[in-house]
C-alpha positions, -999 to +999 in steps of 0.1 A: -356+561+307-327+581+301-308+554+319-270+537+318-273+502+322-249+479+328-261+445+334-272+426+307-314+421+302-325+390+301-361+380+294-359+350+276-391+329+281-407+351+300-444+365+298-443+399+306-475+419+311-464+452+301-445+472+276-409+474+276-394+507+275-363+522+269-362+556+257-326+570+252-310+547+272-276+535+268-270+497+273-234+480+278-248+444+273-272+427+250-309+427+252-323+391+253-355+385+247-356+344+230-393+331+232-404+363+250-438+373+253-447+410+256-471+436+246-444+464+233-408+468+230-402+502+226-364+509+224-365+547+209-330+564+212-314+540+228-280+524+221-271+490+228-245+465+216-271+436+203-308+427+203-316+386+202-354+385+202-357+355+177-392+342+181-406+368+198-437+375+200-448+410+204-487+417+209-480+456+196-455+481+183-415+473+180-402+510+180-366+510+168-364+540+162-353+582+163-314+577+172-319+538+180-284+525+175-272+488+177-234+482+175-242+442+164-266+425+149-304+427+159-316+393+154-357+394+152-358+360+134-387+343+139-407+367+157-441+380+154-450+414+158-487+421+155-484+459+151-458+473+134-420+473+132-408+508+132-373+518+127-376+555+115-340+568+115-326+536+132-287+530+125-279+490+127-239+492+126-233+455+126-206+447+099-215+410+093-254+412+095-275+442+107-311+430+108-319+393+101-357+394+102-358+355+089-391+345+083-409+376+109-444+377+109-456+414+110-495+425+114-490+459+102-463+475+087-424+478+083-407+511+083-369+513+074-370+546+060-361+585+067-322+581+077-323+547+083-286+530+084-279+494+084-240+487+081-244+454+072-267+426+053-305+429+060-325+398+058-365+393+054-362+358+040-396+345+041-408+372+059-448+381+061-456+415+061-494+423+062-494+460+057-465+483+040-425+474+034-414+512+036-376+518+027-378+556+018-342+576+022-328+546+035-294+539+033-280+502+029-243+498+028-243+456+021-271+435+009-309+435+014-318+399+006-356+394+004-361+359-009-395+345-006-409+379+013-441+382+012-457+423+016-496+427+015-500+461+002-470+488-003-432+479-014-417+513-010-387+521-024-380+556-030-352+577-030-332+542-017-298+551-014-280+518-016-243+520-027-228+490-042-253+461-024-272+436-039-308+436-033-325+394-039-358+402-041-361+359-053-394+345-051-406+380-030-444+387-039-459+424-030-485+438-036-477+474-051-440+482-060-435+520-058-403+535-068-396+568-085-368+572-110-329+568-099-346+546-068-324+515-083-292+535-096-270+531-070-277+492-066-250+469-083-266+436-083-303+428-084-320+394-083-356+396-097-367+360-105-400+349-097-405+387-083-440+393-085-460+422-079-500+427-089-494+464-097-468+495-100-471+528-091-443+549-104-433+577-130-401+555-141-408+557-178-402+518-198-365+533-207-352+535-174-376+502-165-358+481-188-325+494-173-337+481-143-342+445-156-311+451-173-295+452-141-313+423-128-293+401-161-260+413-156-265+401-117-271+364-133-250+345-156-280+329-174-308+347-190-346+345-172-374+361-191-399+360-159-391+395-145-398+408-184-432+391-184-440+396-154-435+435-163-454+431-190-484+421-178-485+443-153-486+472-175-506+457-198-531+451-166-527+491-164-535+500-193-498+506-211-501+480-239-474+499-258-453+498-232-456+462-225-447+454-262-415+472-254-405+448-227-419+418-241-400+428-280-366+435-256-374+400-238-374+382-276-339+396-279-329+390-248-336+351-252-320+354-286-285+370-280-289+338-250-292+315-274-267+329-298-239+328-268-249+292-261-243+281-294-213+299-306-203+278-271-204+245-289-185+258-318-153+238-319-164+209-292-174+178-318-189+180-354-223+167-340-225+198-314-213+222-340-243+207-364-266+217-332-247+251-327-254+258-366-293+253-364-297+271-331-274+298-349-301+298-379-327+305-357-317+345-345-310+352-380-346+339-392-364+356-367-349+391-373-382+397-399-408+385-376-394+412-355-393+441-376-422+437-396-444+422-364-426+429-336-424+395-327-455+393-325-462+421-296-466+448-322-487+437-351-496+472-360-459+473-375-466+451-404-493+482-417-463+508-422-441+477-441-475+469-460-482+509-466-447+513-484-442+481-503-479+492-520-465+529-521-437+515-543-452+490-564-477+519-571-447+545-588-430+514-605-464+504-618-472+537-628-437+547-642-435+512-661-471+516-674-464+551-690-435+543-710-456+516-727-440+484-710-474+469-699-490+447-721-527+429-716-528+398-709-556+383-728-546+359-754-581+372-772-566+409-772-531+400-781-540+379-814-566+404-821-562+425-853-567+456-834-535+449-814-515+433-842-521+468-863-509+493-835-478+478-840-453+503-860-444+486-895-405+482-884-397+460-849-392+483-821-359+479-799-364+476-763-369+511-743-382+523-776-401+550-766-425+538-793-440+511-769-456+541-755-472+552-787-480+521-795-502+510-768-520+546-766-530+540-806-544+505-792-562+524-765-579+542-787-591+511-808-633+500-796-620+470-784-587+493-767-618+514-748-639+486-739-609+469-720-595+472-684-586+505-677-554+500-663-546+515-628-516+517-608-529+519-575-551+491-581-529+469-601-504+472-570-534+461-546-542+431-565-506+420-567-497+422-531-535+411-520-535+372-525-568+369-539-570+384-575-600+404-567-595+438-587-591+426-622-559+445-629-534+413-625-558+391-647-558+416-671-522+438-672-487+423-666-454+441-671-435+433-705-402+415-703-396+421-738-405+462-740-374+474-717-358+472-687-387+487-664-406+459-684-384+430-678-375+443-638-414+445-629-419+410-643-399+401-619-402+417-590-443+407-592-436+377-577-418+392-546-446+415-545-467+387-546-452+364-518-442+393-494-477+396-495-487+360-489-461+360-463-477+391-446-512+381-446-510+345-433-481+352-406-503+382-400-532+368-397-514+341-372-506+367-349-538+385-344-555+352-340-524+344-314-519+316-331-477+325-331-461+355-308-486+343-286-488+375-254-475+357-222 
């Protein structure tokens, strides 16, 4: 302990029966230890130029740690550790790669965290870690590439200081991902495809969550919704439905600005792949209703605000048609009756007269005026927009095309009335039953 040591240690292939310690020693030569076989490595402090332990096996603790410093790369690929790697304040100053860890088996956990340094590219490729991946106040000056990792309970990320790397978290499954917010703001490129992780425990609101998937696009040059469902379940597996609409509505745009750049890309290349470009170019533009009145389906809920006001207007324009005397019943009986044929004024009355007004209060007041339909706004617009003529009101009251302009505009407009509500109801409908904007 506390030693200078000049020769280079070699224990490849051997068994050896006790611990291997090194505290605060300084080594001028590598540390071999291919195929080696040992119940503890415990290099705390120490400094040495390289560490080759691939396929080690290691029946307790790795201790890499409290001013551990390696000038080249520490190469623990292969190995199994059955307690845990620890690396607490470690500093891995090789340029190239600092730590390949390449398909490690671990029995507890892994601690790069509280000052750790790696200089260059870390790499847990395949690696299997039963217990925690801890990378709290680490620092990482190149990559961390994780593809296929696999980490049993805790992915710990906080307070990760990793200027300008990438981290490939590919394929990597954990079991909790903790981070906090600004853990990912100093990372330029993040790979998140088939990522998987069965729950989250952070305070990152969905903002600065979609910023982080956000991140994970502009690191590919194709579009992948999986790291948008997979967030999405997740949440929705935590209770935050709402949140999970979010990502799942930001997904849908996602895929449609993707398909929007691939076809503008065929614009100009042959007439039959500008024919394709044009019908994939339709289908953005068609979709942009289904997403503000349902959300795409993820937020049904919006359709009831779109339904509230459409009702809320055909109610005043109902109302304000109706009292300048521009309704009219609809009942042939009624309108060849002599009751209705004598509230008419002796002269004919020009349109916007505001004797249509008089003239269907003196009618009102006619027996057969009282025992008719009482005419209601509020229900009239109900049974226009509700596709099943329950109320009475449409049977029996329509708008006059020939009284005035209010008149002749709600005759119209009825009909779109009528087949936004259609529209509403059946697409509606489909979505609740998950028949379309089916939740992934």
């Amino acid at each position: 302990m506390g030693a200078w040591i000049t020769e280079k240690l070699d224990l490849d292939g051997e068994v050896v029966p006790v611990p291997l310690v090194l505290f605060r020693c300084t080594l001028e030569k590598d540390i071999s230890l291919f195929d080696c076989t040992l119940p503890g490595l415990y290099l705390t402090g120490s400094q040495l130029p390289a560490l080759q332990a691939q396929r080690l096996l290691c029946r307790g603790e790795l201790a890499l740690r409290d001013g551990f410093c390696a000038m080249e790369k520490v190469d623990l690929g292969g190995a199994k550790i059955t307690g845990r790697l620890d690396c607490f304040g470690g500093k891995f100053s090789g340029e190239d790669v600092a730590l390949d860890c390449r398909a490690i088996r671990v029995g507890e956990s892994v601690f790069l965290r509280d000052g750790y340094e790696a200089q260059g590219t870390i790499y847990l490729t395949r690696a299997n870690i039963s217990g925690n991946l801890d990378l709290r106040d680490a620092t990482l000056r190149k990559d961390f590439i994780a593809q296929g990792m696999r980490v049993g309970i805790w992915f710990i990320s906080r307070g990760l200081n990793a200027p300008g790397s990438k981290v490939d978290l590919f394929d990597a499954h954990v079991g909790t991902l903790m981070d906090q917010p600004g853990s990912w703001q100093h990372v330029k490129h993040l790979v998140l495809s088939s990522f998987r992780y069965d729950r989250i425990e952070s305070e990152m609101d969905v903002a600065e969550r979609l910023e982080w998937l956000a991140k994970h696009d502009n690191t590919l040059s194709r579009f992948t919704p999986q790291p948008y469902v997979q967030l999405a379940n997740v949440l929705r597996q935590n209770g935050f439905a709402a949140e999970a609409a979010q990502v799942l509505i930001r997904r849908e745009d996602k895929q449609r600005a993707a398909e929007w750049d691939r076809a503008m890309g065929k614009v100009g290349v042959s007439l039959k792949q500008e024919l394709i470009a044009f019908a994939h170019l339709l289908r953005p533009l068609l979709s942009l209703p289904f997403k503000w009145i349902f959300g795409y389906g993820h937020q049904p809920a919006r359709a009831l605000l779109w339904v509230a006001g459409l009702v809320a207007i055909t109610i005043w324009f109902s109302h304000e048609t109706y009292i300048r005397g521009q309704f009219a019943p609809t009942s042939a009986v009624v309108l060849t009756s002599k009751e209705w044929l004598d509230s008419f004024p002796d002269a004919a009355l020009p349109a916007d007269s505001p004797l249509w007004k008089l003239q269907l209060e003196d009618w009102a007041r006619s027996p057969p005026g009282r025992d008719y339909e009482t005419f209601r706004a509020w229900l009239y617009a109900l049974d226009v927009f509700i596709p099943l003529d329950a109320l009475g009101q449409e049977k029996t009251w329509a708008p006059s095309a020939s009284r005035g302009w209010w008149g002749e505009l709600g005759h119209r407009l009825r009909w779109l009335v009528q087949m936004s509500g259609w529209m509403i109801t059946a697409i509606g409908a489909a979505v609740v039953t998950g028949l379309i904007g089916r939740r992934d």
